[in-house]
Structures are given as structure tokens and as C-alpha cells.
C-alpha positions in Angstrom: -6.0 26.8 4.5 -6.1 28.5 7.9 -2.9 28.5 10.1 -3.5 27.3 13.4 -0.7 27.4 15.7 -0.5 24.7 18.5 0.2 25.6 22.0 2.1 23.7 24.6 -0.8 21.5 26.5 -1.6 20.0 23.3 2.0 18.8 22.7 2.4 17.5 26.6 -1.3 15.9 26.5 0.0 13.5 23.2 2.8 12.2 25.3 0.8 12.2 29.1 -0.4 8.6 29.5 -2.4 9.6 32.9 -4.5 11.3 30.9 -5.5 8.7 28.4 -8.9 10.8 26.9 -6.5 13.7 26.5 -4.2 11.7 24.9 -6.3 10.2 22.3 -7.6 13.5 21.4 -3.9 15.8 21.4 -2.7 12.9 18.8 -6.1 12.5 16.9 -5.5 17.0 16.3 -1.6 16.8 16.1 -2.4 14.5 13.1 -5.2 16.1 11.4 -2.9 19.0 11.6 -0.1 17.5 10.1 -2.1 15.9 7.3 -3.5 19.4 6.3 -0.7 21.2 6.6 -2.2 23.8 8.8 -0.6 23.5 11.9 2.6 25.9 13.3 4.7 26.0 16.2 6.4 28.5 18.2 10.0 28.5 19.6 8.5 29.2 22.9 6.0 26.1 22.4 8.9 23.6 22.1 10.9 24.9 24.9 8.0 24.4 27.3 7.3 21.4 25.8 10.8 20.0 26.6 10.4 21.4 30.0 7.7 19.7 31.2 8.3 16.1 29.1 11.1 15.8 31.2 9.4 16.6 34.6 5.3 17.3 34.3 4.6 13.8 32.9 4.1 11.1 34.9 6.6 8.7 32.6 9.3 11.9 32.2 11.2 11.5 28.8 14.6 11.3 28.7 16.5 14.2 27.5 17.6 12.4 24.2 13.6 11.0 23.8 13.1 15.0 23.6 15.1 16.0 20.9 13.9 13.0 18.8 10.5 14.8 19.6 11.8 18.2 19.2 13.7 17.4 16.1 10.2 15.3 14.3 7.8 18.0 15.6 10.1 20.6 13.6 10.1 18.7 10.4 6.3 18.6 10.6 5.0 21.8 11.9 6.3 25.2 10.9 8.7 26.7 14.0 8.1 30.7 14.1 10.4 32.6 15.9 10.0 34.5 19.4 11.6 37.4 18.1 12.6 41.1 19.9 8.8 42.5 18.1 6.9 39.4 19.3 8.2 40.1 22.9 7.4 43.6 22.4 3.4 42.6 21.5 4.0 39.6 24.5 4.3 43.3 26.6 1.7 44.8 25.3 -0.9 41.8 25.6 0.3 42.1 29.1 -0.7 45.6 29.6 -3.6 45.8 27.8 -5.4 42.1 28.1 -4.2 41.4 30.9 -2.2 37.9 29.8 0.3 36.7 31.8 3.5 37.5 30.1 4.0 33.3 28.8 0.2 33.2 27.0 0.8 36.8 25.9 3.9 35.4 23.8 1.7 32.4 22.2 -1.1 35.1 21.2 2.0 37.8 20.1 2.8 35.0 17.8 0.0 34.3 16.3 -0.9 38.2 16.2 2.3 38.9 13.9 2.3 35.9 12.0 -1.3 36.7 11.1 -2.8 32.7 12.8 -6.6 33.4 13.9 -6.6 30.4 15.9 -4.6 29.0 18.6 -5.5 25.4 19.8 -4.8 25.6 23.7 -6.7 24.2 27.4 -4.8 27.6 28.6 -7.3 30.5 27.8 -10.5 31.4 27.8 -12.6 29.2 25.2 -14.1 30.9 22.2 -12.6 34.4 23.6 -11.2 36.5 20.4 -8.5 39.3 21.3 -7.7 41.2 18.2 -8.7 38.7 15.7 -6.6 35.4 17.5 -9.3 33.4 18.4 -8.7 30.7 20.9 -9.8 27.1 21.0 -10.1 24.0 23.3 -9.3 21.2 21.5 -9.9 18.9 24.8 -13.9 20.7 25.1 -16.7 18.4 25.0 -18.1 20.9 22.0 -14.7 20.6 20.2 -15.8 20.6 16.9 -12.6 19.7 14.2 -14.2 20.5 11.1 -14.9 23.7 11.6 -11.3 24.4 11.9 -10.1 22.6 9.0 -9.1 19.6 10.8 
């Protein structure tokens, strides 16, 4: 079973109800990925995600809707931890691929924790840096089985 760690759009999009196609798809992965067991979060990934429940959607979710989230997403998904190395790689990823320093923590995580895949609308589809591979899951060629979902 491959790892594939979840970034931050997908979590928002399953909540967004102005983007109802988004939606539909961000809950049709988040539960393929919770059937197979495959999917992993990051610290960082939840703390945006309560960030922009409470003020990117256009229904914002109350603080305590958010930690009932917060608190089912963690007994589903896997929660790594942005630790002092991960930041150290989030610098790196900066300096050498040229991420801005938030996406440079998402692929620092899946770098250490040895995911090839990250599932995000944030970089560039299909591009592979260093073995993490990174996937639309909202692209009209989306294709779910080949990643295991």
C-alpha cells in the first residue's frame, strides 16, 4: 500500500459548498483514502485547515465544528509531525526548488517520511522533485486507481 499524504485544499474543498464539483470529488478521495488506509496528514495540514474553515469558506465553521473535524480527521488519517529536520528540508526545498517555504514543508514531509505522492491543487501536476510526486486530485485526467484509491 502506498502512503499518500493529503494536503490542505483537499481538506478545505470537502467542507466548501461554493464549490460543489470540488466537493464531491475532495470527499469521494478523503474516503477512498480512508477505506484503504493509505492516506496521512501532516501537523501543518490541520493547522491550515483550521485556518481557513473558520474564514476561507464561504459557510466559516465555528471554532468547536473544527475540532470535531480536527479531532475525526486524526483518528482516521495518520498525523506526522513538522519536526526541527522537516523544517530543515522545508529550507532546503526552498533553496534549491524554489518552493515557497509552506509547500516546501508539505513536500519535507513527505520526503522524510518516505510518501511518493502528495494529493494537492497547489503544485505543479505530475512534477516529481526527489521521488515526491505530486497529484491533482481535482484534474479532469485524475485518475484514482492508479494511486490505489
Amino acid at each position: 500500500m502506498t502512503a499518500i499524504l493529503i494536503d490542505t485544499n483537499v481538506l478545505v474543498y470537502a467542507y466548501d459548498r461554493s464549490a460543489p464539483q470540488k466537493q464531491r470529488q475532495a470527499l469521494a478521495v478523503l474516503d477512498r483514502l480512508a477505506m484503504t488506509g493509505s492516506g496521512r496528514l501532516s501537523m501543518q495540514v490541520l493547522v491550515e485547515f483550521c485556518s481557513s474553515a473558520m474564514r476561507k469558506l464561504s459557510a466559516p465553521l465555528r471554532p468547536e465544528q473544527v475540532a470535531e473535524r480536527i479531532a475525526l480527521l486524526a483518528e482516521v488519517y495518520p498525523v506526522l509531525p513538522v519536526t526541527v529536520p522537516v523544517v530543515q528540508e522545508a529550507l532546503r526545498g526552498v533553496r534549491e526548488h524554489r518552493f515557497n517555504f509552506w509547500d516546501a514543508q508539505i513536500w519535507a514531509v513527505a520526503l522524510l517520511d518516505r510518501i511518493t505522492v502528495v494529493l494537492s491543487e497547489d503544485f505543479t501536476p505530475g512534477a516529481e522533485i526527489e521521488g515526491v510526486r505530486f497529484i491533482n486530485p481535482f484534474a479532469d485526467d485524475f485518475q484514482p486507481e492508479i494511486w490505489g484509491l
